[in-house]
C-alpha positions, 0 to 999 in steps of 0.5 A: 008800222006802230013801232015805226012812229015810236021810233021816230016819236022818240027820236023827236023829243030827244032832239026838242030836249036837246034844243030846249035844253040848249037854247036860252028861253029855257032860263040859260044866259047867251054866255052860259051857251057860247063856248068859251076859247081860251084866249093865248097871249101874243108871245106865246104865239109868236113863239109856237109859230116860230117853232112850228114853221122851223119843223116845217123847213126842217122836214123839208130840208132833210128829205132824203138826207138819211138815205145820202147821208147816212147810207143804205148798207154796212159802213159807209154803203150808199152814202152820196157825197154830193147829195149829201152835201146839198141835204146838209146845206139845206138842213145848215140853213133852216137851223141857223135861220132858226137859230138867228129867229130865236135870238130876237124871240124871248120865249114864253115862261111856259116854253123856257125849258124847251127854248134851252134845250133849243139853244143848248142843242142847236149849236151842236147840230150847226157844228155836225152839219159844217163837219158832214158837208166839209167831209162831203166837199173832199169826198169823204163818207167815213166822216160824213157817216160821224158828222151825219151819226154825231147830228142825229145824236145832238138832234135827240131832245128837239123833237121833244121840246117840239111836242112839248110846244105843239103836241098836235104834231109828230116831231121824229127827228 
């Protein structure tokens, strides 16, 4: 029982130490108390919300598009034209939408690296992808195996510059 109550003593002038030791009678000033957030400028912003909300619609877009696209065996074994053309229309629309997006948005000094790697790659990939789904539109899975493999090489460095912009999320291409 005895060592009981010290325990709880104990466990009550930490907490009384912890409070006077955080409240402002104790000679602190209200500032000195309230955390301080940094503040982010209006561009930056902008500019993280227009890359975090393309990888939403680029995650959405290419679900399944490996499966279709790139197939599920040796060669060309398990690629789907016409699915694969519908994962690569879906996929062409989010990186020109993206694309047009960043035309009006000026990055942030911060972010510069990232946008050029952005507008250096992108194009690419919007070549791949009219290639994959003219490939897929006459049925040819060799060449929607080279556009879908070409696409996936040009995407390389974006997710890396995706990290760069939000860390917080897990950009795999």
């Amino acid at each position: 029982m005895h060592a009981r109550r010290l325990n709880l003593l104990m466990l009550f002038l930490i907490l009384g130490a912890v409070v006077s030791g955080c409240s402002t009678a104790s000679g602190g000033s209200p500032t000195q108390a309230a955390a301080v957030s940094p503040t982010v400028d209006p561009v930056t912003q902008k500019y993280a919300a227009l890359a975090n909300g393309y990888w939403e619609d680029h995650v959405v877009a290419t679900g399944g598009a490996a499966t279709v696209c790139l197939g599920t065996g040796v060669g060309t074994q398990g690629i789907n034209p016409p699915l694969c053309r519908v994962r690569g229309a879906a996929m062409l629309a989010v990186q020109e939408k993206f694309l047009s997006d960043l035309g009006v948005t000026p990055p942030p000094p911060k972010f510069a690296a990232d946008d050029r790697v952005f507008r250096t790659q992108l194009p690419k990939t919007v070549a791949d992808l009219k290639a994959m789904i003219s490939a897929a539109d006459v049925g040819n899975q060799q060449g929607i195996l080279d556009a879908a493999n070409a696409y996936v090489d040009d995407m390389g460095p974006v997710p890396g510059a995706l990290d760069h912009i939000n860390p917080s999320v897990e950009h795999v291409g």
